[in-house]
C-alpha positions as CSV (number, residue, x, y, z in Angstrom):
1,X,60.4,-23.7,-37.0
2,X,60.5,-20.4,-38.8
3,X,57.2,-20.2,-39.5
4,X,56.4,-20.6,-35.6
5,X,59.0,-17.5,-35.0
6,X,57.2,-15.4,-37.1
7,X,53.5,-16.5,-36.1
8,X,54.8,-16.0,-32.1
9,X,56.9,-12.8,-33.1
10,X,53.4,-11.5,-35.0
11,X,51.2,-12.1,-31.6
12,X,53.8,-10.3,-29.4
13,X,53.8,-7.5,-31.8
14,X,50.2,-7.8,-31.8
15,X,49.5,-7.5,-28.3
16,X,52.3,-5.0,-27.5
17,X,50.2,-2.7,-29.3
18,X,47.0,-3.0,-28.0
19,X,47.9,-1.4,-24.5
20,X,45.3,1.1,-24.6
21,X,47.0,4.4,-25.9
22,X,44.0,5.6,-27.3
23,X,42.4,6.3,-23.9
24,X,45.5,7.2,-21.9
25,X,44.7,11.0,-23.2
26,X,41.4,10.8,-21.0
27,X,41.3,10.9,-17.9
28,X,39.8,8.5,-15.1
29,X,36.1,10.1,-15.1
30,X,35.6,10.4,-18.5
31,X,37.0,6.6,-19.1
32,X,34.3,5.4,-16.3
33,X,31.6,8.1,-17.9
34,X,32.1,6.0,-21.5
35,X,32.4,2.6,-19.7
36,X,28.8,1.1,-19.2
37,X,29.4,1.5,-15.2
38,X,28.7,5.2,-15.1
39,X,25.3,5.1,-14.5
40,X,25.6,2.6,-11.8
41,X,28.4,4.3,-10.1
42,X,27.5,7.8,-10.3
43,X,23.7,6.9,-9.2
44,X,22.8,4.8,-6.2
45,X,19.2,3.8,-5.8
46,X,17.8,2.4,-2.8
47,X,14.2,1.3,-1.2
48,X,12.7,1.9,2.2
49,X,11.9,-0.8,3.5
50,X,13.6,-2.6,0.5
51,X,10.6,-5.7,0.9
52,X,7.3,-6.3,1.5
53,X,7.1,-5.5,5.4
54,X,3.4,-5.7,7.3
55,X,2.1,-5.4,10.8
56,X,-1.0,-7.4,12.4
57,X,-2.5,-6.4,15.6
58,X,-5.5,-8.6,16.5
59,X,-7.4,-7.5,19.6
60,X,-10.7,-8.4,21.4
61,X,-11.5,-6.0,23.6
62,X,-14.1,-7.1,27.3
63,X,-17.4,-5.0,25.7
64,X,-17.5,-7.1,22.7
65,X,-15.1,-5.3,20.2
66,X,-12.7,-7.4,18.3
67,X,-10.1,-4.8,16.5
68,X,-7.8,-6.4,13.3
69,X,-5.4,-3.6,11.6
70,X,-3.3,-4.3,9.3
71,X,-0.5,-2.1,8.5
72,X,1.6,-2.6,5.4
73,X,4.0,-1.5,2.4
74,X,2.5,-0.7,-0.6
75,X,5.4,-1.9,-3.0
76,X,3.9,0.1,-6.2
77,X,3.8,3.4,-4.8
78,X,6.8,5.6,-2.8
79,X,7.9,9.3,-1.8
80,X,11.0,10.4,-3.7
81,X,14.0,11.6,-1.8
82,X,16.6,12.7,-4.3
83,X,20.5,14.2,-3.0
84,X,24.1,14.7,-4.5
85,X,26.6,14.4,-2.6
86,X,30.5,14.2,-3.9
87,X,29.8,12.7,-7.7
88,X,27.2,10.5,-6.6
89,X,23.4,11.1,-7.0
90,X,21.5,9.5,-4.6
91,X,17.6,8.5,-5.2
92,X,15.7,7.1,-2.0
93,X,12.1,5.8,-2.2
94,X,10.1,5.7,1.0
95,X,7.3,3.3,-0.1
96,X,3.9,4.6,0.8
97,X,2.1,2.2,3.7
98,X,-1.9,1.3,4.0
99,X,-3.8,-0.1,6.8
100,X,-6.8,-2.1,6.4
101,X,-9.1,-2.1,9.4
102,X,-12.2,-4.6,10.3
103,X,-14.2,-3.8,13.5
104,X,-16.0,-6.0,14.5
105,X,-18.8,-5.7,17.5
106,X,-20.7,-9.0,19.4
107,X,-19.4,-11.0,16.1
108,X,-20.7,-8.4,13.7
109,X,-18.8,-6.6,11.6
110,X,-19.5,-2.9,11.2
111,X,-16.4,-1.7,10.1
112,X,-14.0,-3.1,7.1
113,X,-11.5,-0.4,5.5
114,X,-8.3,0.3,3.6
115,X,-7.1,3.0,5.3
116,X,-4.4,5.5,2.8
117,X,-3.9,9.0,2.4
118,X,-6.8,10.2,0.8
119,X,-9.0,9.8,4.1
120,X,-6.3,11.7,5.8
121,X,-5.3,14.4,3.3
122,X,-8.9,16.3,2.8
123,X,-7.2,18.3,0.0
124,X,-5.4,20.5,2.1
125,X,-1.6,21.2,1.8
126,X,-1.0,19.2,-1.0
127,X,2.9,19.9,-0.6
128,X,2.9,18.0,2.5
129,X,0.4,15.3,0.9
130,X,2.9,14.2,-2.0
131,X,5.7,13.5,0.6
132,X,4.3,12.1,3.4
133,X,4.3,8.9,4.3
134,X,2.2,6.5,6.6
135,X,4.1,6.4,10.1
136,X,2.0,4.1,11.7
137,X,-1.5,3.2,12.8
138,X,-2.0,1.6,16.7
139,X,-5.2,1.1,19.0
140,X,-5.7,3.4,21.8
141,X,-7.3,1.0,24.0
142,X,-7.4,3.5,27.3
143,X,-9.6,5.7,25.7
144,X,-11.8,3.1,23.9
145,X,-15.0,2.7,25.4
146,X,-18.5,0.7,25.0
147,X,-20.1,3.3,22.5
148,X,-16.0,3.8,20.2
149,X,-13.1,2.5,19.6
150,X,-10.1,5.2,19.2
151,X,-7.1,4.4,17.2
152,X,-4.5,6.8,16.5
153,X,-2.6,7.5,12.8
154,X,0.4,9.6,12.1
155,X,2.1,10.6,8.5
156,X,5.4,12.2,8.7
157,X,7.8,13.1,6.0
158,X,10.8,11.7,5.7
159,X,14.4,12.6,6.9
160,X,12.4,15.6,8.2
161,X,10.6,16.9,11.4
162,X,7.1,17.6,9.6
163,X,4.7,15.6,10.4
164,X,0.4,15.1,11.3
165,X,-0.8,13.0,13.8
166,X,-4.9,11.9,13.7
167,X,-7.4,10.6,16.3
168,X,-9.9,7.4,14.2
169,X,-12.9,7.3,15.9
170,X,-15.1,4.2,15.4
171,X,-18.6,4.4,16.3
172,X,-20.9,1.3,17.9
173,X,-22.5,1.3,14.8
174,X,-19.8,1.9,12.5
175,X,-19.1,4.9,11.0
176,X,-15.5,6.3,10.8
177,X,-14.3,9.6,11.8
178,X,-10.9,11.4,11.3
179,X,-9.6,14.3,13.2
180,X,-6.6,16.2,13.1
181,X,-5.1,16.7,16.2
182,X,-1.1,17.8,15.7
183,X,0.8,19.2,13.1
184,X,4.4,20.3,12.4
185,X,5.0,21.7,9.1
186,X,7.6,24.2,8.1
């Protein structure tokens, strides 16, 4: 019965000094800073959109045309966004989108592209270029006619007012043309 006294009076001994005197001198920062949950509590990383996200539009137009465009994420590339606010640094990726566009005229197709921002960029303002992202990419069919087919493309920056909005013009016999027709950069 002794023996069990002394092994029960050793463990309360034992624990009664493990109450963490060592770290009472630091205070509540540098305790989470040497925890392993610093770097997930002082850094929040998210993803826009935070899956795969896509957009079909499948139209057949009266004088033969038969538009498909796809618009979707492109889950390996994004625009970095990076803010602090309080202690915490904040790191949003706006994924990058493509389109791919197949025209197609009396059942023939003339026209099958991936559409991303080196047809829109034509070297020029490269600041604007690494940030921007895809907006969106949607038929104008008002202004399509027997001899093109007019679509209309936007890139934008984002969390911002800056953007470029272009006019796709697709011939009868398929070539592709971009103009620029708006722009708001600062």
């Amino acid at each position: 019965m002794k023996l069990l006294s002394a092994i029960l009076l050793m463990f309360i001994i034992l624990f009664a000094s493990c109450d963490g005197k060592e770290r009472a001198r630091y205070t509540h920062k540098e305790k989470l800073e040497q925890s392993k949950l610093s770097e997930s509590f002082f850094e929040q990383e998210t993803y826009f959109p935070e899956n795969y996200s896509e957009v079909v539009t499948d139209t057949i137009f009266s004088n033969g045309y038969h538009i498909k465009l796809k618009v979707y994420s492109d889950m390996n590339t994004s625009v970095l966004k990076e803010f602090k606010k309080d202690t915490i640094n904040y790191k949003h990726h706006f994924r990058n989108f493509k389109g791919e566009l197949i025209v197609n005229l009396n059942g023939k197709e003339i026209l099958n592209r991936t559409l991303d921002k080196s047809q829109f960029s034509n070297k020029k303002n490269d600041a604007f270029w690494q940030q921007a992202i895809l907006g969106n990419i949607v038929l104008d069919n008002e202004n399509s006619n027997d001899n093109e087919v007019l679509l209309h493309a936007f890139y934008r920056i984002p969390k911002s007012n800056q953007y470029k909005d272009f006019k796709i013009i697709v011939t009868s016999q398929g070539f592709m043309k971009i103009e620029e027709l708006t722009a708001h950069i600062l």
